[in-house]
C-alpha positions as CSV (number, residue, x, y, z in Angstrom):
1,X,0.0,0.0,0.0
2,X,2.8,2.5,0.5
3,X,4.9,1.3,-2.2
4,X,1.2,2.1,-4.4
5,X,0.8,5.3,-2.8
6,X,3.9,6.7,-3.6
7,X,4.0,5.6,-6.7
8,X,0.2,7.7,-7.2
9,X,2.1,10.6,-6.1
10,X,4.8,10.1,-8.5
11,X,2.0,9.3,-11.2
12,X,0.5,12.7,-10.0
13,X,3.6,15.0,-10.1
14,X,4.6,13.5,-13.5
15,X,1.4,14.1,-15.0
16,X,1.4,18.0,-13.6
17,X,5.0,18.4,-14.9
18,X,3.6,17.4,-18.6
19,X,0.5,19.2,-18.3
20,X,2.6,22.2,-17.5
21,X,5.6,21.2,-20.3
22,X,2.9,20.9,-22.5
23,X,1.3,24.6,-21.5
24,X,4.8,26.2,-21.4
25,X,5.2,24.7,-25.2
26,X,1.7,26.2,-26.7
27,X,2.7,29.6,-24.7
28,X,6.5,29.7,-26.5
29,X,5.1,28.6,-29.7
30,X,2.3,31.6,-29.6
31,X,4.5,34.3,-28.2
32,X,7.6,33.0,-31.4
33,X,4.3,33.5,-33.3
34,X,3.3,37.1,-32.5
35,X,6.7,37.9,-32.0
36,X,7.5,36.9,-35.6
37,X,3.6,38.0,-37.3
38,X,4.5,41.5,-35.7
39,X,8.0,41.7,-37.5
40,X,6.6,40.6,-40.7
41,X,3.8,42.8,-40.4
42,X,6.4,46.1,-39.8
43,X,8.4,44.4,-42.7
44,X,5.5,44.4,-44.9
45,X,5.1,48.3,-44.2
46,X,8.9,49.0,-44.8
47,X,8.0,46.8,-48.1
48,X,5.1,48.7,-48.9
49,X,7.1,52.5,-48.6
50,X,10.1,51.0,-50.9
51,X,7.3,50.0,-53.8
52,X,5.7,53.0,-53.1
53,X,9.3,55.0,-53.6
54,X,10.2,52.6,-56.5
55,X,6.8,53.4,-57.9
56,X,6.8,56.9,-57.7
57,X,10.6,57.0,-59.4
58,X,9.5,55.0,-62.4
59,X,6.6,57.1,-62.8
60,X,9.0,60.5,-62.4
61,X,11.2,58.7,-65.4
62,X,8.0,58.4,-67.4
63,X,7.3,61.9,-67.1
64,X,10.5,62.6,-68.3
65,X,10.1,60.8,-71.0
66,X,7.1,62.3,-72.2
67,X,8.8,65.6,-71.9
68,X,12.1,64.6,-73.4
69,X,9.9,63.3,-76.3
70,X,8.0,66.4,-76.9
71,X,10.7,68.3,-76.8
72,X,12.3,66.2,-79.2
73,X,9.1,66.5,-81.4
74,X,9.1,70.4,-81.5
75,X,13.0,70.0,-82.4
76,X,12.3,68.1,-85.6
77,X,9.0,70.0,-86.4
78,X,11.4,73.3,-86.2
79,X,14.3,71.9,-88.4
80,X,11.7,70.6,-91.2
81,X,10.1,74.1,-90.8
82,X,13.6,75.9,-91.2
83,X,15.1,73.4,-93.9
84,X,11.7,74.4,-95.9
85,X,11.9,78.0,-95.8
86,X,15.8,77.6,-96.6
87,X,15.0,75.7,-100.0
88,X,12.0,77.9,-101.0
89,X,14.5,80.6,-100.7
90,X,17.0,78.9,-102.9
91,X,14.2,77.5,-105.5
92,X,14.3,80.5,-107.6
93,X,18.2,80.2,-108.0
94,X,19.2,78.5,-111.5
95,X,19.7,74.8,-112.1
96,X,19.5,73.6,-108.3
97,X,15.9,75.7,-107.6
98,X,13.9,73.1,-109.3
99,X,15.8,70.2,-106.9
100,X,15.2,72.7,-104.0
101,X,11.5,73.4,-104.9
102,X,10.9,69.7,-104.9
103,X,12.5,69.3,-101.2
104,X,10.6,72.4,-100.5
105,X,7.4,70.5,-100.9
106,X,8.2,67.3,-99.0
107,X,9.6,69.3,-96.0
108,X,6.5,71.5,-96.5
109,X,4.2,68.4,-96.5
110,X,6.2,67.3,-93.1
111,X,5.6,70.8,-91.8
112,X,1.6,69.7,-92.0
113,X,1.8,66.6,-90.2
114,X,4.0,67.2,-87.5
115,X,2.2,70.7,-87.1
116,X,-1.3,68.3,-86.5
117,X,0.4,65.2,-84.5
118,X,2.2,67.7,-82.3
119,X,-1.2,69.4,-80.6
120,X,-2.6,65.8,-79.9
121,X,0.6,64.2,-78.6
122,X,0.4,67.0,-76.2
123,X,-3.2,66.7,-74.9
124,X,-2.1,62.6,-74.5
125,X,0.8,63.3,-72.9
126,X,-0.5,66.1,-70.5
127,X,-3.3,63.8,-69.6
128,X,-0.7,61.1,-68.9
129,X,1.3,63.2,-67.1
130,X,-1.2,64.4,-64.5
131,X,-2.2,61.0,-64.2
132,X,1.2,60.0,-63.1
133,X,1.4,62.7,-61.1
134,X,-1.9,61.7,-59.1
135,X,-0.7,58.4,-58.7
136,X,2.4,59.9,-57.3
137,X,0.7,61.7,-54.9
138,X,-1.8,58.7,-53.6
139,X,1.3,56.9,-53.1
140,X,2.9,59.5,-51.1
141,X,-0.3,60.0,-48.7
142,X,-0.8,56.5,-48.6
143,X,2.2,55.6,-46.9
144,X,1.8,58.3,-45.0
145,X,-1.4,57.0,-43.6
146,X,0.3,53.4,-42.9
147,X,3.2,55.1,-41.0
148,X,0.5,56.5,-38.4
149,X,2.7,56.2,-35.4
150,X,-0.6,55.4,-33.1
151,X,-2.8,53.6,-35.6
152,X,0.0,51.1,-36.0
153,X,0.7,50.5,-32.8
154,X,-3.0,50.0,-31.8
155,X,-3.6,47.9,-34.5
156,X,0.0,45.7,-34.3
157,X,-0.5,44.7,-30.5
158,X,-4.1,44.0,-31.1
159,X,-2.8,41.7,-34.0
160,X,-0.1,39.9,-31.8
161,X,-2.8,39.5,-28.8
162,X,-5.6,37.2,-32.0
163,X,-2.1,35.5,-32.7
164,X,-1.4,34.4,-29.0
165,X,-5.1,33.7,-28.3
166,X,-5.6,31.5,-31.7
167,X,-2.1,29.4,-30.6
168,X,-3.0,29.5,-26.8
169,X,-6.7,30.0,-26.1
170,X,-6.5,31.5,-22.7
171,X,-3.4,33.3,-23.1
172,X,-2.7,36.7,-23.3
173,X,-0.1,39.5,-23.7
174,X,0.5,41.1,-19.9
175,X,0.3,44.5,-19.4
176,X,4.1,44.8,-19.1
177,X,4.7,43.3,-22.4
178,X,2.3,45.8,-24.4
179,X,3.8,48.9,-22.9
180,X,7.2,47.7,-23.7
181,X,5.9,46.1,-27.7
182,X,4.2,50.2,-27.8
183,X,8.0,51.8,-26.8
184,X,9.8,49.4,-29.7
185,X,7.2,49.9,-32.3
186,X,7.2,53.3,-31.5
187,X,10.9,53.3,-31.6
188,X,10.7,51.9,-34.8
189,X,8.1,54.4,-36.7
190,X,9.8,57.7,-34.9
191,X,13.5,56.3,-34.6
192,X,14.6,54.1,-37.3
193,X,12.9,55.7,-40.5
194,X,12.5,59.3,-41.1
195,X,10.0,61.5,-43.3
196,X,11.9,63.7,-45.7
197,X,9.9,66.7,-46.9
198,X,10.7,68.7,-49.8
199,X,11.2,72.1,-49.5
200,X,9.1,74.3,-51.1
201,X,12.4,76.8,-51.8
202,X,15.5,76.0,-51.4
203,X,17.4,72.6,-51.4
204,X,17.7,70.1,-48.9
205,X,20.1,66.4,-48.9
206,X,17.1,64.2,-48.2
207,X,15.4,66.1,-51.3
208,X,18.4,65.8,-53.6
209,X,18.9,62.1,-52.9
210,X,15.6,61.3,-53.9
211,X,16.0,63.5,-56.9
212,X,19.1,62.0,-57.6
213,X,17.8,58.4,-57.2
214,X,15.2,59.5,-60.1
215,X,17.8,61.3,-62.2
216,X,20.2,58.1,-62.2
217,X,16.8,56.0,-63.1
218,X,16.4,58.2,-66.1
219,X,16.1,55.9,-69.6
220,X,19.1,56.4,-72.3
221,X,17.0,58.5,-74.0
222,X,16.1,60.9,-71.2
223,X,19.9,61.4,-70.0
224,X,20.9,62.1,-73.4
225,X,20.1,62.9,-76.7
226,X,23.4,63.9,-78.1
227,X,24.6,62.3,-81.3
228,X,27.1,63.5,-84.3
229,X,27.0,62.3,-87.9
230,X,28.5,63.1,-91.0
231,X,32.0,63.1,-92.7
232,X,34.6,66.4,-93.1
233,X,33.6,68.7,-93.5
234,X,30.4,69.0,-92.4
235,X,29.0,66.7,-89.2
236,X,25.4,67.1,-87.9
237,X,25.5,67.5,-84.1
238,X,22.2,66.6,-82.2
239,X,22.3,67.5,-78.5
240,X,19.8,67.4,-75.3
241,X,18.3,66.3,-72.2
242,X,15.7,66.1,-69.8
243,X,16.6,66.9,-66.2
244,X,14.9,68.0,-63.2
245,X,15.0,71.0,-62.5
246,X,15.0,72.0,-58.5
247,X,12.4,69.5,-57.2
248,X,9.2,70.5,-59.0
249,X,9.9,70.8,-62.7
250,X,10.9,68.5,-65.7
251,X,12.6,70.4,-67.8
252,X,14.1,68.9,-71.7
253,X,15.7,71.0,-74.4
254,X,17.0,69.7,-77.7
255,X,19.1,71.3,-80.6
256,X,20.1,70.3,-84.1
257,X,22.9,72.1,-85.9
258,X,25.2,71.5,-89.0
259,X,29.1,71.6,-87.7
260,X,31.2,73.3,-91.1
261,X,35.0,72.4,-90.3
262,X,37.3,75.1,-92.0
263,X,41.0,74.9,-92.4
264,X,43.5,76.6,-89.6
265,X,43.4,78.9,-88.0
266,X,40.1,79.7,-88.9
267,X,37.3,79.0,-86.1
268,X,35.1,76.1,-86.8
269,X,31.2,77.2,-87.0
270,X,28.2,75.9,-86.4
271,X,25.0,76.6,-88.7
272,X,21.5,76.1,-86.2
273,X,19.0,73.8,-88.2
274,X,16.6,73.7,-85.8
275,X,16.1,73.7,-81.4
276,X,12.8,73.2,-79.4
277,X,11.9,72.5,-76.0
278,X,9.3,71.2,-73.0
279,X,8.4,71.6,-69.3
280,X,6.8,69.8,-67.0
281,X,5.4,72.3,-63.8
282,X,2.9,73.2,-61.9
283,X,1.5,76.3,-63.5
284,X,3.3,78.4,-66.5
285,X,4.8,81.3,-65.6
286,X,7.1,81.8,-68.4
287,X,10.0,79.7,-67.0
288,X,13.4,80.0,-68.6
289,X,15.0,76.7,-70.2
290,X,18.5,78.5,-69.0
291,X,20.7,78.1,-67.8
292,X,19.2,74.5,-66.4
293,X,19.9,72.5,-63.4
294,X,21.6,73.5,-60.4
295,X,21.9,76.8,-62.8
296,X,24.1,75.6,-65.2
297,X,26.4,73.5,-63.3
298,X,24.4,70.2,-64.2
299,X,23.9,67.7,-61.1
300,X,26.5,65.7,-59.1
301,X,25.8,61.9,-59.2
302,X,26.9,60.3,-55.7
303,X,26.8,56.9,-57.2
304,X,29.1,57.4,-59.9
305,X,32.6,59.0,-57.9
306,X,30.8,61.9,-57.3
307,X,30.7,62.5,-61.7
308,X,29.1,65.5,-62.9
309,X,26.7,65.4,-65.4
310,X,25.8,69.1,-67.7
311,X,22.5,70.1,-68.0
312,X,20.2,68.6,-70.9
313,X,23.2,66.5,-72.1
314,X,25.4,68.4,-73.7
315,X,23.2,70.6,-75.4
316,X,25.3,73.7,-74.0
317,X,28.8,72.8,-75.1
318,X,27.8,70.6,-78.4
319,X,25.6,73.5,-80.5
320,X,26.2,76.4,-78.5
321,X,24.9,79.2,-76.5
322,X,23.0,80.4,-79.6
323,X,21.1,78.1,-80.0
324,X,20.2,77.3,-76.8
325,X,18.9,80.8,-76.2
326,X,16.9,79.8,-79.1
327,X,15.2,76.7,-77.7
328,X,14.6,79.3,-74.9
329,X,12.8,81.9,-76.7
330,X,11.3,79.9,-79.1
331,X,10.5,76.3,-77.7
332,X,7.3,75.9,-79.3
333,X,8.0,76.5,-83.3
334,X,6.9,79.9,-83.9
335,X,3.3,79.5,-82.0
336,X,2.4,80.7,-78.1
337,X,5.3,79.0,-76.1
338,X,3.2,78.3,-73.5
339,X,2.3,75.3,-75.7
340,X,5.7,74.0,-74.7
341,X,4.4,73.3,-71.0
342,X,2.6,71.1,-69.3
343,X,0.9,72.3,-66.0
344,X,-0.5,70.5,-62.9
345,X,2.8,68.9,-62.1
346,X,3.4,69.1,-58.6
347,X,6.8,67.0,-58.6
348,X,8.2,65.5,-56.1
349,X,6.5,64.3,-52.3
350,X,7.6,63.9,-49.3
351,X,8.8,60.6,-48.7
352,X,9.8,57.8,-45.8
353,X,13.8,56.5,-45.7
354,X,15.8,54.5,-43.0
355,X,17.3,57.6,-40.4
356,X,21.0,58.0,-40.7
357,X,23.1,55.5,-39.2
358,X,20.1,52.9,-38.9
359,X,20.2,49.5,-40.9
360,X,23.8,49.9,-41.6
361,X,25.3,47.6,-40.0
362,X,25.6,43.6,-41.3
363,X,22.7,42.1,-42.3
364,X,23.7,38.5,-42.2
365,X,21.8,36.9,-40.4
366,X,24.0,35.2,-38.3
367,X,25.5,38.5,-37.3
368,X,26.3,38.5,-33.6
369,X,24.5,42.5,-33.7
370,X,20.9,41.0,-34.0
371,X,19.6,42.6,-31.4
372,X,20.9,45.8,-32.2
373,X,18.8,49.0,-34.6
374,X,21.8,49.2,-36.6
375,X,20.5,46.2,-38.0
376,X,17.0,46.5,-37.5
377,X,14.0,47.2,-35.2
378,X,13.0,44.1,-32.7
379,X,9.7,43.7,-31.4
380,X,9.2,41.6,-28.0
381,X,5.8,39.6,-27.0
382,X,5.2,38.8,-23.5
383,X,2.5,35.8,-23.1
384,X,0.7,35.7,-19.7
385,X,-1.6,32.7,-19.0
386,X,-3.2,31.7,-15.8
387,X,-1.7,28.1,-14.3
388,X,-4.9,26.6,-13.9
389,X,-5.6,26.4,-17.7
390,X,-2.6,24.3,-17.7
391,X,-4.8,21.5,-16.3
392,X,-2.7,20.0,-13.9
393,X,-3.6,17.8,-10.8
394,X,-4.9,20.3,-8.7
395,X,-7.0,21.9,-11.1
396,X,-8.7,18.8,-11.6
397,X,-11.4,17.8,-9.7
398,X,-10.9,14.6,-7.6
399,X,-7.3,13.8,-8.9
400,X,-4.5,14.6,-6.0
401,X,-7.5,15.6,-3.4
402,X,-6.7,15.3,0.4
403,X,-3.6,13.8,1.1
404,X,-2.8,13.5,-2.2
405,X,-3.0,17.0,-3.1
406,X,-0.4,18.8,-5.1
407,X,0.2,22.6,-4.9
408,X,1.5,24.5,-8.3
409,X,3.9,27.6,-6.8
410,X,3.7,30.1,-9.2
411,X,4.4,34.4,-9.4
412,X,0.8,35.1,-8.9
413,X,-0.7,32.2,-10.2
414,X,0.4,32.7,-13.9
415,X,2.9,31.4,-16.5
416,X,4.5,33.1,-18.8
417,X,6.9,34.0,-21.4
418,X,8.2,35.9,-24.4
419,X,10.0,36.2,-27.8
420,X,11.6,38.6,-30.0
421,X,11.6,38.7,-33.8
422,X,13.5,41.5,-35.6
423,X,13.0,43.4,-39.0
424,X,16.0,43.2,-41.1
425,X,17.5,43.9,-44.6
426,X,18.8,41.6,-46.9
427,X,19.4,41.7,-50.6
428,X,20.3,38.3,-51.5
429,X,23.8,38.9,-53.9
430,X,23.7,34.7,-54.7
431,X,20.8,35.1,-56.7
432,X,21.2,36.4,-60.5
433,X,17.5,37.6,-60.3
434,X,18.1,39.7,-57.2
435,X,21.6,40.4,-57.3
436,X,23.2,43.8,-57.8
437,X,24.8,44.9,-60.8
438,X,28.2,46.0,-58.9
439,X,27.9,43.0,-56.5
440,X,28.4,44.9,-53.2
441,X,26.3,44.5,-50.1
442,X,23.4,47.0,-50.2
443,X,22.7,48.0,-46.8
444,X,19.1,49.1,-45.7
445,X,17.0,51.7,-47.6
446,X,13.2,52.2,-48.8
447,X,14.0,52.2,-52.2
448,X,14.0,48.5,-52.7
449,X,12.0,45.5,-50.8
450,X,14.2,43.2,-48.9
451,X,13.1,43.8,-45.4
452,X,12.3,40.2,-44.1
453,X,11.5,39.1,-40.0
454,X,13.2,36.6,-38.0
455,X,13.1,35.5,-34.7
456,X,15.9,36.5,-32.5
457,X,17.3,36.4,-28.8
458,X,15.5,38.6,-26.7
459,X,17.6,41.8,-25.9
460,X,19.2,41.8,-22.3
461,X,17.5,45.1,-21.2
462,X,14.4,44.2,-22.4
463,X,14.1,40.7,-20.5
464,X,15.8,42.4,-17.2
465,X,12.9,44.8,-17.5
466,X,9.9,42.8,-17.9
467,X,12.1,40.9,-14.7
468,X,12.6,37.9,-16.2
469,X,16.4,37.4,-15.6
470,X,17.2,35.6,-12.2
């Protein structure tokens, strides 16, 4: 009889022991699961701010295009315009007039159709380019919106609490653990990224990286228009750009000249066939096409040794400072040179980044700096659950009653614990499809998507502060 009754006790304190194993397994497996649904969920948003960036840089290049292109268009419809009046001058001379007149008539014929495809590939692009510019803007307030510093909060730790209770009916994040999971996510929306505005005058660094970004995104076409063609003594030199212009205005010129070589030490000279130009802006207001960017100097790209690029190609140096002060007079062939604007362009918005000196640091993730916001943000769940949904002896009735009786000793009757998952950057460089041109280890930005979650040690401080270290 004693060797049975001690063996019931044994029975008894085994089966408690599991029952609360088992508990304590559900518990870590629901807080590894908030910890981790709340990192993804903050990885998602950085996600969300990078497409929106990427978005709103392809859409700036598009504009550009559309500029660059009309620009290009008024060019050509200006040279066919001057090439015609040249050879109706020159019809009435002997011999070659009756070659000229001929020419005259085909250049006069192109003079008619670009003069009616112009006015309609502006109302398409001008349409397009407000669209884009509307898009630009949603994108901008919508992240905005998801960056809410207290809407976020609210609705991550009400997300981790439905992902502890649907692992661990019963369970629930303590009140220590949701003040702490506010302070890191608020840490992580106010600390680790930033919202740049752009001035309304003035310049700013935040505002010229993200110009820059868009001007080193520019197509072939957009950066530069300048090409030469001919043999001595006479070369056809085609020049321009499209480049923006302080924050809030595309702005593309685009000349055509004939190059006439003469022997030393005679100055070569250059003979203007035909210029033209486009603007992107908010309203007209007679803007100048000179001297262009940064006035004149061009822009400075960062990415490329600090190289600077002139303005609209090389429009200045190739053809000259005549005729770019035509393109600037007359941008429009001959009509109201308004026509060579397009309005409601509000360029570029304000926009989210990683803070300086945040998600620099490795992002391997076997990096011993885990748990540090170089790296990335961590969020921390703390599970509470009362002991007697752990079902053990005592909280059964009739098993382990009287002298059998077992008592579970626990910090105000509850069990709990907690896990930490952490937001991180990582551009895989293995993969072709995701690797980067120049192979080097792109640290974090939200410019491009890699921000992924995983689970990580708790930090120190924050488990000696919910007192969970002996």
């Amino acid at each position: 009889m004693a060797f049975v009754a001690v063996l019931s006790v044994g029975v008894l304190v085994m089966f408690s022991n599991q029952q609360s194993l088992a508990r304590k397994t559900q518990l870590v497996n629901a807080a590894d699961a908030a910890a981790y649904s709340v990192a993804v969920q903050q990885a998602r948003a950085l996600n969300f701010a990078a497409y929106g960036n990427r978005a709103r840089v392809a859409n700036e290049v598009a504009i550009a295009q559309m500029v660059g292109m009309y620009s290009w268009l008024n060019q050509v419809h200006k040279t066919s315009r001057n090439i015609k009046t040249t050879l109706n001058a020159i019809s009435w001379v002997p011999y070659i007039g009756q070659v000229a007149a001929v020419l005259a008539r085909i250049f006069q014929a192109i003079d008619v159709a670009l003069g009616q495809v112009r006015p309609l590939m502006r109302q398409a692009f001008q349409l397009a380019i407000n669209g884009l510019d509307l898009i630009n803007g949603t994108l901008a307030n919508g992240t905005r919106l998801l960056f809410n510093t207290a809407t976020r909060s609210v609705d991550a730790i009400k997300f981790a609490g439905q992902i502890v209770e649907a692992n661990a009916p019963g369970a629930r994040l303590s009140a220590a653990g949701s003040a702490q999971l506010t302070t890191q996510l608020h840490h992580a929306f106010n600390t680790f990224t930033t919202l740049h505005r752009i001035p309304q005058t003035g310049t700013s660094a935040p505002a010229d990286r993200f110009r820059n970004v868009v001007m080193k995104s520019r197509d072939r076409f957009s950066r530069t228009r300048d090409k030469d063609a001919g043999l001595w003594p006479l070369r056809l030199n085609q020049a321009g750009g499209t480049d923006m212009v302080g924050y809030r205005q595309w702005a593309a010129v685009d000349t055509l000249s004939l190059e006439v070589s003469v022997p030393w030490p005679l100055d070569d000279f250059d003979l203007p066939l035909g210029w033209g130009g486009a603007q992107a802006v908010e309203r007209y207001q007679n803007q100048s096409f000179l001297w262009g960017m940064n006035n004149g100097n061009g822009w400075q790209d960062s990415w490329d040794n600090n190289r600077r690029h002139r303005p609209y190609g090389d429009a200045r140096r190739q053809t000259g400072r005549l005729l770019m002060n035509n393109a600037n007079r007359d941008p429009n062939v001959g009509s109201s040179r308004s026509g060579s604007f397009f309005t409601g362009y509000d360029g570029l918005r304000d926009y989210y980044d990683v803070a300086n000196g945040k998600g620099t640091n490795s992002n391997n993730p076997r990096n011993n700096n885990a748990d540090k916001d170089t790296v990335g943000p961590v969020f921390t769940v703390h599970v509470q659950s009362a002991q007697a949904l752990s079902r053990t002896s005592p909280h059964i009735d009739g098993m382990g009653a009287g002298q059998m009786a077992l008592t579970d000793k626990t910090h105000g009757g509850d069990v709990s614990t907690l896990a930490s998952a952490q937001v991180y950057f990582n551009r895989p460089f293995a993969l072709t499809a995701f690797a980067r041109g120049d192979r080097k280890l792109e640290v974090g930005n939200l410019f491009n998507p890699y921000w992924q979650a995983r689970l990580v040690e708790t930090p120190g401080d924050v488990s000696a502060l919910l007192g969970l270290l002996p």
